[in-house]
C-alpha positions, 0 to 999 in steps of 0.5 A: 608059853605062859602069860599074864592076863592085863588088869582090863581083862581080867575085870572083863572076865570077872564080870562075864563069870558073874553074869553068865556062870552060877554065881548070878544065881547067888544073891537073886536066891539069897533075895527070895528068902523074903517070899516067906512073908508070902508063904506065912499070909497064905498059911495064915489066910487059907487051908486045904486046897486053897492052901496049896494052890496059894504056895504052887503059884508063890513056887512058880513065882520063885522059879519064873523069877529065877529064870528071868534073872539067869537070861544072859545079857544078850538074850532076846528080848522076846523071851525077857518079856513073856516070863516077865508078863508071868510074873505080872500074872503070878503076883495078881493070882497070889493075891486072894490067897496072901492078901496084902502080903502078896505085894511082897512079890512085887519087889521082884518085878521091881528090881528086874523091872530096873535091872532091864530098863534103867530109868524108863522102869520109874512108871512101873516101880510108880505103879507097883507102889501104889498098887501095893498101897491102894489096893489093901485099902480098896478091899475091906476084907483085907482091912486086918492085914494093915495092922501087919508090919510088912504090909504096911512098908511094902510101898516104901521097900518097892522104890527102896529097891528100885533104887538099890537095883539102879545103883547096882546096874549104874556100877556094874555099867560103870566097871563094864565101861571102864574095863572097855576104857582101859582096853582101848587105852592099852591098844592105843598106846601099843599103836603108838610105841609102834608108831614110835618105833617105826618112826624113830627106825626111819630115822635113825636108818634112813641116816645111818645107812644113807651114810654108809652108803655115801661112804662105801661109794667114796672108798670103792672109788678110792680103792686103787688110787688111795689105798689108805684112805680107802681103808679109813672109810671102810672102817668108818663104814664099820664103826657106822654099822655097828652104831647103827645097830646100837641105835636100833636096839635103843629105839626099841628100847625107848633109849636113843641119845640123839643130840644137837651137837652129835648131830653136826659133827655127824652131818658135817662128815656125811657132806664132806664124803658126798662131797657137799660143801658144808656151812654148819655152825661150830656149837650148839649152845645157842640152843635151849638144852631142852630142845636139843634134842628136837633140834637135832633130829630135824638136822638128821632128818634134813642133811639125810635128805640133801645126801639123798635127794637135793643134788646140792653142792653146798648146804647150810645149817643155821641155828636160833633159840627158836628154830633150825633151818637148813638150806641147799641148792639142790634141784628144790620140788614140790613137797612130799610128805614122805615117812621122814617129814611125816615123822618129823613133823608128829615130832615138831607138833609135839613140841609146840613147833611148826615146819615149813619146808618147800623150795627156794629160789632160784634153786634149793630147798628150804626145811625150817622148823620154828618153836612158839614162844610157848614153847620156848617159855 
């Protein structure tokens, strides 16, 4: 099955192409074009046999230049520096037969010298300019050489090029990172929608099924005795499973309607088949609409949790602008942090809330979700 390449990788893929297929070979060539000032001096300079070893050395420099340039990024650094020092070497041999012109070369050392170290290469662009500017002055016999216009810029063009080499590995550093970035963004939100969706199947099955659990008990015990209640429960336990599965396909779908009120009238029925006296509040419009929601969840999660754990006889839910708290008196306990509560309290700290659940005396528990005044503004 087909399918699509994400952006991040396909800048990843377009930089492994540049640096380790031909086209890495593509500008370095293009560059070496400027050898022919070299070749033209040597030309100019000497004849015969000098001649030619003047342009061997100048090819071998040519070579050695682009072997170093087609090392992959993660070759050893053993080898970078040996064809390195036999550059060095080849530029100083260059010298007697191109003269001045041989510091041509030295813009090669230059940009891969950069390339390699960044920053750390200054000393080294320093030298080669210097070089290339003291060193024609020093020998007299290369005195005619000055009055050539290439000559005399060469100490300029090394920390020209120096320059524009950093800036190209600074950007291509950059994409790298960046590429890098988008990917572990892209995980991170793939781990949180399936924490999402982990957490919001807890909660919504944790209800739904502890709710049909409830009310299957209720209509097996009424079987025989109430027949047509037995038959009211069993098809509410139908209506139930099948918004369960609603509920499901909406949570991963990032789709779920959950609401404070639709969450009341859901605990109030929940109690009355576990037979739990309930103590809820008739509406919900004391409650900011945008927090509603919020809101209703903690009472999903809350009146799930008394069904199963608390043993209680009666449960109350008291609603605030600023907070929901429910209350029974259940057997209480210590707290534990179970996949509910947990869930429930990513969902508060989202919010800018704090959850404060413990027991209560002489017995019960007490779950109270509270919102700054922030968080309300």
């Amino acid at each position: 099955m087909d399918t699509e390449t994400p952006p991040q990788e396909e800048l990843l893929e377009g930089q492994r192409k540049w640096t380790q297929g031909w086209r890495r070979f593509v500008a370095p060539t293009v560059f070496l074009v400027y050898l022919l000032y070299v070749a033209d001096a040597v030309a100019q300079n000497e004849a015969g046999a000098a001649e030619i070893a003047g342009f061997v050395i100048l090819a071998a420099f040519a070579i050695g230049y682009l072997a170093v340039v087609s090392e992959s990024p993660g070759a050893p650094a053993r080898t970078f520096w040996i064809l390195y020092a036999i550059l060095v070497a080849l530029l100083i041999a260059e010298l007697p037969f191109a003269h001045a012109a041989g510091f041509v070369m030295a813009l090669y050392i230059t940009a891969i010298s950069v390339s390699r170290l960044g920053a750390r290469a200054a000393p080294i662009v320093l030298a080669l300019a210097l070089a290339s500017l003291l060193v024609p002055i020093a020998i007299g016999s290369w005195n005619d050489d000055l009055s050539k216009t290439w000559d005399t810029v060469t100490p300029v063009a090394i920390p020209v090029v120096a320059i524009v080499s950093y800036g190209v590995r600074r950007v291509f550093e950059t994409n790298i990172a960046l590429a890098q970035a988008r990917t572990e963004i892209a995980w991170l939100a793939a781990e949180n929608e399936r924490f999402r969706i982990a957490r919001d199947l807890h909660d919504l099955l944790g209800h739904s099924l502890t709710t049909i659990t409830v009310k299957a008990g209720l209509a097996r015990q009424l079987g025989e005795a109430d027949p047509a209640r037995s038959q009211q429960e069993i098809a509410e336990v139908e209506s139930l499973a099948r918004r369960s599965l609603a509920d499901v396909r909406a949570a991963v779908s990032n789709y779920r309607d959950v609401t404070l009120a639709g969450e009341l009238a859901t605990g109030r029925e929940l109690l009355r088949a576990a037979g739990i006296s309930a103590e809820l509040p008739p509406a919900a419009d004391v409650v900011d609409p945008s927090h509603q929601e919020l809101f209703g969840w903690v009472v999903r999660e809350g009146l799930t949790n008394v069904v199963r754990h608390a043993h209680a006889s009666s449960c109350a839910v008291r609603l605030s602008p600023r907070s929901v708290e429910i209350v029974d008196d259940g057997i209480g306990g210590a707290v534990e942090l179970g996949n509910g509560l947990s869930g429930l309290r990513e969902r508060v700290a989202a919010a800018g809330g704090i959850v404060d659940a413990g027991p209560v005396q002489p017995r019960g528990w007490r779950l109270r979700v509270s919102l700054t005044p922030e968080a309300v503004a």
